[in-house]
N, C-alpha and C positions, 0 to 999 in steps of 0.2 A: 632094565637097570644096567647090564651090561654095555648094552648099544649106548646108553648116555654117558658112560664113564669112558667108553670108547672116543667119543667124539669129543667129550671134555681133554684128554690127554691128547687127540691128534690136533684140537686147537691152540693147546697150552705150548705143546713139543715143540710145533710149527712156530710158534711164537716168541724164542726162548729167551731172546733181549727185553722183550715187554712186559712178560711175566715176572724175567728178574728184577726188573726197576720196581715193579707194582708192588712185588711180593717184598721186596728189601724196603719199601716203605710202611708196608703194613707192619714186619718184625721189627723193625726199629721203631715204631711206635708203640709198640706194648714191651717191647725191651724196656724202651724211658719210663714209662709209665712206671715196672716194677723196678727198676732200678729207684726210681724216685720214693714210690712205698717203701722201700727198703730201707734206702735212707734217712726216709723222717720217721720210722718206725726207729731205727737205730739210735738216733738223736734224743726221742725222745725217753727210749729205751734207758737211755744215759743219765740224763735227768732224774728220772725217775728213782732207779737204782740211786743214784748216790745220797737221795734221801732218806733209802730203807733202812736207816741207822736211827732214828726219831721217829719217835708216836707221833703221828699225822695231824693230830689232836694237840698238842703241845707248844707252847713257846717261851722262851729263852728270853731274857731281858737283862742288860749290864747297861751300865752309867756311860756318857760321854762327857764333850768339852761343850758347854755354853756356847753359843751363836749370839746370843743377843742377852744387851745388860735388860736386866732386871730386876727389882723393888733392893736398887740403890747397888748392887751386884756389878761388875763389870763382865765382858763377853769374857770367853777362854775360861772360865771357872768349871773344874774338873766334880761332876755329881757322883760322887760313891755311894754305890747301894750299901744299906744296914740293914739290921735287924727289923726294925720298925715296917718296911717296906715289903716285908715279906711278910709280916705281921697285918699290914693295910690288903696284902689282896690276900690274905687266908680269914679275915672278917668277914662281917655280915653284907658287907656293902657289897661285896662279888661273889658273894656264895652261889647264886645262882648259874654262875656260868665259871668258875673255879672250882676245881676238883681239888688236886695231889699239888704240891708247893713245896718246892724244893730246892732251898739255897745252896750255894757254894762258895767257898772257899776263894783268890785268885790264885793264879797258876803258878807253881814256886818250881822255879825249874832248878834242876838238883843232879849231880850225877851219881846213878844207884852203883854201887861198887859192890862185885862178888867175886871172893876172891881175886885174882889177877884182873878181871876184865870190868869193862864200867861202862853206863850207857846215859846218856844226858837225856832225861824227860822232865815233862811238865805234872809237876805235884800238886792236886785238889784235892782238897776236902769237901767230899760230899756224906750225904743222908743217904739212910736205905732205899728210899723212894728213886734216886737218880737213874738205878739202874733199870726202871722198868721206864721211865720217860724216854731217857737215851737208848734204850736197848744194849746194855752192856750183854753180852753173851758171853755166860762162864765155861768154859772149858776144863774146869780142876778148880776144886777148891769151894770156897764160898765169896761172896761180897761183903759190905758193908751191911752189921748187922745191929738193931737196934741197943745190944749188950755193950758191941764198942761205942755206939757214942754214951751212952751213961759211966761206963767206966774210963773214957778216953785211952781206950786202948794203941798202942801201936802198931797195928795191922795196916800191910798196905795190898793191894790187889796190882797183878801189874798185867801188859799185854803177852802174847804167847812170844810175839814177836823179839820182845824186849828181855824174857826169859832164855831164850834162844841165843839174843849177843850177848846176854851176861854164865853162858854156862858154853862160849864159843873155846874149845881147845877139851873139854870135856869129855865124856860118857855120861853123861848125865843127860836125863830128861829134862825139859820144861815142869812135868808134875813132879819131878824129885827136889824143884824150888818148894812146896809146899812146908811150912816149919821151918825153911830157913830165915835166917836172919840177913838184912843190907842194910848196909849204909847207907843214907841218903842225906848228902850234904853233910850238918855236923849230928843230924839223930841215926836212933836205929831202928828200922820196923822189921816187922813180921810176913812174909809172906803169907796169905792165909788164903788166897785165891788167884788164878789165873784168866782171862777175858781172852775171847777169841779176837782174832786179828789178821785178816789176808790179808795175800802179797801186796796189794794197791795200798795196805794202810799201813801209816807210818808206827803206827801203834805207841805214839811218843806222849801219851800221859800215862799216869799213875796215878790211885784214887786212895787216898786215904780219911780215915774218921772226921767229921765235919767239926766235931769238937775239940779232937785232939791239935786238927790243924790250926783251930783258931787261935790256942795257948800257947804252938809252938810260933805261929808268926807274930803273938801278941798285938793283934788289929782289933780289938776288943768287938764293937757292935757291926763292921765292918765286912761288907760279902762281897763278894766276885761278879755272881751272876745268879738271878734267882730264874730258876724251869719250873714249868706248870702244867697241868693238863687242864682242858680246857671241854665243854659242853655245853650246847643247844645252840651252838653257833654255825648256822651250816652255810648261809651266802655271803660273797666277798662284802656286801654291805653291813651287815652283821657283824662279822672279824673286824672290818676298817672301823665300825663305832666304836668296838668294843678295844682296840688297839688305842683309840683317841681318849675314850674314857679311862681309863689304869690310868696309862700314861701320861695323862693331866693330873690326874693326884699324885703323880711320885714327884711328878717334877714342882708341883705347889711346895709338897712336904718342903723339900730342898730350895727353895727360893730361885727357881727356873722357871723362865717365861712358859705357859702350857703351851704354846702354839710352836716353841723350840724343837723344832726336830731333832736338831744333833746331839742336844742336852740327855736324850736317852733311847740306847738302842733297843730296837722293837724287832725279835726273827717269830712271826707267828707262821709256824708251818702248812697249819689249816689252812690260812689265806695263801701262804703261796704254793699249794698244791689244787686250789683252785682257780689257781693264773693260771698255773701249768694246765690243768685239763683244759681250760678255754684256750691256750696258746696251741695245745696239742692239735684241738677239734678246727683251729683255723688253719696250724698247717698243712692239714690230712685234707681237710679241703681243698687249699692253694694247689695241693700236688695233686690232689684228682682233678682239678681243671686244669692244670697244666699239662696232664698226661692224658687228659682224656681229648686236648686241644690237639695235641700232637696225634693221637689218633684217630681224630677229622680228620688231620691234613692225609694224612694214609688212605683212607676213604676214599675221598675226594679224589686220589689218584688211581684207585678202584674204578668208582664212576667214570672215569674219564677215558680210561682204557677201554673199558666197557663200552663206551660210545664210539669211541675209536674201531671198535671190534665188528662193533654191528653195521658200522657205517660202513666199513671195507667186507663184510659180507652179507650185503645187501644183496647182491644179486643170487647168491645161495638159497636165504629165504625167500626169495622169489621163488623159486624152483622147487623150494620144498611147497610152499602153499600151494604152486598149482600144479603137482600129484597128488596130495590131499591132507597135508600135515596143517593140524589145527593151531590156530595160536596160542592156545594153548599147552602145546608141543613144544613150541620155540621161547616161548615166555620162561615156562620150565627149564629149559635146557643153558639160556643166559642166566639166568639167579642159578644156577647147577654152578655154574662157572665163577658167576662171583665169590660165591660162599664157598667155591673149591680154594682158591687163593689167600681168600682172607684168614680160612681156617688153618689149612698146609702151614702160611706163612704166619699166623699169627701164633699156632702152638710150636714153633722152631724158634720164637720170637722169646715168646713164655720162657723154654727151656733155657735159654741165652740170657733173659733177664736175674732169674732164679739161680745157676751158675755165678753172675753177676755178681749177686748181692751173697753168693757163701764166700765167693775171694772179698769183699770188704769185708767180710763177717770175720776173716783169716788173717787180715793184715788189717785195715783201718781200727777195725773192732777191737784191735789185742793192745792199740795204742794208749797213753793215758800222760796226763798231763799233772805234774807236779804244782800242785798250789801250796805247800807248807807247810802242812799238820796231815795232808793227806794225798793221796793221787786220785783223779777221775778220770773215769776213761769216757774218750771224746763219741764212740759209738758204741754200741751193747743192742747184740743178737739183730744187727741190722737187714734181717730176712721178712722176707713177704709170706704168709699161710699161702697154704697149696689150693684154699676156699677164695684165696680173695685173688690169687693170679688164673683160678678158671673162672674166675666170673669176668675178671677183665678180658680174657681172651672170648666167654660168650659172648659179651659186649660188642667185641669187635665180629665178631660173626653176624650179630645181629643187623650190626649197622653195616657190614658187608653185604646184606640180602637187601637193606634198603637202598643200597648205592648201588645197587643190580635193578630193582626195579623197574624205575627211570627209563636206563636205555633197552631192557626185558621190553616194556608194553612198547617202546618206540618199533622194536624189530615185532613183537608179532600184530600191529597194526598197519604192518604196510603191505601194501597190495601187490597181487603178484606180477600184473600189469605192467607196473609205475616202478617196482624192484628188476622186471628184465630189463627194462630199460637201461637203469644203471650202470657205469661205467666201473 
């Protein structure tokens, strides 16, 4: 074992320009490779996360503008959802795949005033059920409970963020908002809970009683947006019928063409968390053939060296077959060599990709982009498992020992004869 680890380094040593091409193409193909994993793990990482604020299971419906006249209607006519339509899919007709139904309010933006400081959000009335659709996460206090909507109580829930500019010059805590009183526009509510809110979110609603809001905006049958949870719907074909069906009865209710798209907006989460895993599974693909194409090309400059290698010492093994070294001595000793390079160069490659992808994880990853009620961040934990970057470097070992092969049985099938001769 010694005498082949010998001979492997006084070929390599003697070599040093060859090795560094071979070997700098072998690491920078499993560098791209992880670098690539990383970044469509991060991407989608991103994606992902910014959904975890909504039951998976859920979807959100508000009114639009007519596209097209119909039954004597002109286009541009504005559908507002009401009562009735949250009434049509909590019946009989969608019991089967409607669970929890929960209207809202529209958004009455208002500036809450506390003491000296004031902060501009968006005022909803919702139902107790809102907070387990949306995932409102309380930090202090309580939600919206079914006492305040029968009594129309004046309770408002605000974000931790928004407790925070309105108590800015203070000692005051965020929970010491609890029992206090704000203004909000010309009424007065009650603090009576607080919702967690990180740094990315704008935290810029406020949830008030779904009943009290209705009296205070006087919109009598009149909602915002009605949320649902939803069940037995598990394939995009499923969702998509079931998105077509509702959604033709609301828009018949309102004398909107069914086949009008814009006439009512449709965010079903189910369906597009099942785009997302399809879109994810093709681009983890894409990148494993693209990284795995780049680590052919490595290879391939493996094998070629390797033929290079044995061509210019040809007349060696000559010499060794005829004092008595078996071909299978030298077969050995070239796959020794190839799988020395690919490995060396492919785990300095690993380490370098894996580095890689923690400096995007540190700078691209910390980045986030302002869309207007919230920020999302463009990449999220854009790192490769420690499982899935040694498999791609055994990979690369693997297909290192078959690109040794090749010119392996070329050198131990040649004769010792027809090798002295060699030049």
């Amino acid at each position: 074992m010694r005498d082949l680890i010998n001979e492997i380094w006084s070929t390599v040593s003697g070599n040093k320009l060859r090795t560094a091409l071979t070997g700098f193409a072998v690491s920078w193909g499993i560098f791209l490779l992880i670098c690539l994993l990383g970044a469509g793990n991060g991407l989608m990482n991103a994606f992902m996360g910014n959904s975890d604020d909504f039951v998976k299971n859920s979807v959100q419906v508000w009114g639009g503008f007519t596209s097209k006249p119909y039954a004597g209607y002109k286009q541009g006519r504005w559908i507002r959802l009401d009562k009735g339509d949250a009434s049509l899919l909590s019946g009989a007709e969608f019991s089967e795949n409607i669970v929890d139904v929960s209207p809202t309010t529209s958004g009455r933006n208002v500036n809450l005033v506390y003491g000296t400081n004031s902060v501009r959000v968006s005022l909803v009335g919702v139902n107790p059920g809102f907070s387990n659709i949306n995932k409102v996460n309380m930090s202090e206090g309580r939600f919206i409970n079914p006492i305040d909507i029968s009594e129309r109580r004046k309770g408002i829930v605000i974000g931790t963020n928004t407790a925070k500019a309105l108590l800015e010059g203070t000692r005051m805590q965020p929970k010491d908002l609890i029992g206090k009183w704000l203004k909000a526009g010309d009424q007065a509510f009650v603090v009576t809970g607080l919702f967690h809110t990180d740094e990315s979110r704008m935290g810029g609603e406020a949830f008030a009683p779904f009943s009290t809001m209705q009296v205070i905006e006087g919109n009598g049958d009149n909602l915002g947006t009605i949320v649902f949870t939803t069940r037995g719907l598990e394939t995009e074909k499923e969702n998509e019928d079931f998105n077509q069906a509702f959604g033709s009865r609301i828009k018949s209710r309102h004398d909107a063409d069914p086949t009008d798209e814009r006439a009512l907006w449709i965010w079903n989460r189910k369906l597009g968390n099942l785009r997302m895993t399809k879109a994810q599974n093709i681009l983890a693909t894409f990148l494993w053939i693209l990284g795995v194409l780049t680590l052919v090309s490595g290879i391939v400059g493996v094998s070629n060296i390797m033929l290079i290698s044995v061509k210019e010492r040809t007349h060696e093994f000559g010499i060794r077959k005829a004092i008595g070294a078996k071909p299978g001595a030298i077969l050995k000793l070239i796959v020794a060599e190839s799988v020395t390079i690919t490995a060396v160069f492919g785990y300095i490659g690993m380490l370098l990709g894996m580095l890689a992808c923690e400096v995007m994880d540190r700078t691209i990853g910390q980045n986030s982009v302002n869309v207007g009620f919230t920020e999302i961040h463009i990449l999220e934990n854009p790192t490769v498992g420690l499982s899935v970057a040694l498999e791609a470097t055994l990979l690369l070992i693997v297909a290192g020992t078959i690109a040794g092969l090749a010119p392996a049985r070329k050198a131990s099938r040649v004769k010792p004869i027809e090798a002295l001769r060699a030049e």
